[in-house]
N, C-alpha and C positions, 0 to 999 in steps of 0.2 A: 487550397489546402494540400499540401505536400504531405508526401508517405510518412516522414519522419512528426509531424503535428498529429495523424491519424495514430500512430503509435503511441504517442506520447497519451491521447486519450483516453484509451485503449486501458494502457497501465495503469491511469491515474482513476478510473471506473474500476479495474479489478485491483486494484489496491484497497481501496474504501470497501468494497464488498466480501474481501478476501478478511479485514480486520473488523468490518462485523460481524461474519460469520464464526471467526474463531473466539470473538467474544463472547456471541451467543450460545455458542458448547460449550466454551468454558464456562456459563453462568448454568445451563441447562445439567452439565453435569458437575457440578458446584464442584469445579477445581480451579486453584488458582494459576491455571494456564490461561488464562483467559487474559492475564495481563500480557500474552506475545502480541495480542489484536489491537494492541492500542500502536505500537510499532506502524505498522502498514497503514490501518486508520490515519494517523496523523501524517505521514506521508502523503495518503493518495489526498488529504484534505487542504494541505498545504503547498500540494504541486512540488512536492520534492523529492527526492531522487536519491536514498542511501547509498545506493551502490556508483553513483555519479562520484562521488567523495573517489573513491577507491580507485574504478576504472578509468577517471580521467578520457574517456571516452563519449562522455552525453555531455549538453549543455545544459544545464538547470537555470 
């Protein structure tokens, strides 16, 4: 496994845990910011890469 697969895990772990967490506040403090968490959530769940789009720099 190459540095770039370790990274790629990496994100794709704090992706998923970065959009439950801000779901969980936004449900905990009943605001509807809690819909930014489905962003990253379905990201890190689908192994895909928003910012891949833009930077033309990562492989997805």
């Amino acid at each position: 496994m190459n540095t770039f697969d370790k990274i790629r895990r990496f994100c794709r772990v704090f992706r998923i845990i970065l959009g439950i967490v801000l779901i969980g506040v936004g449900v905990y403090l009943n605001n509807a910011w809690f819909y930014l968490g489905i962003v990253p959530l379905i990201a890190g769940l689908t192994n895909f890469c928003p910012l891949c789009i833009f930077s033309k720099k990562c492989s997805t």
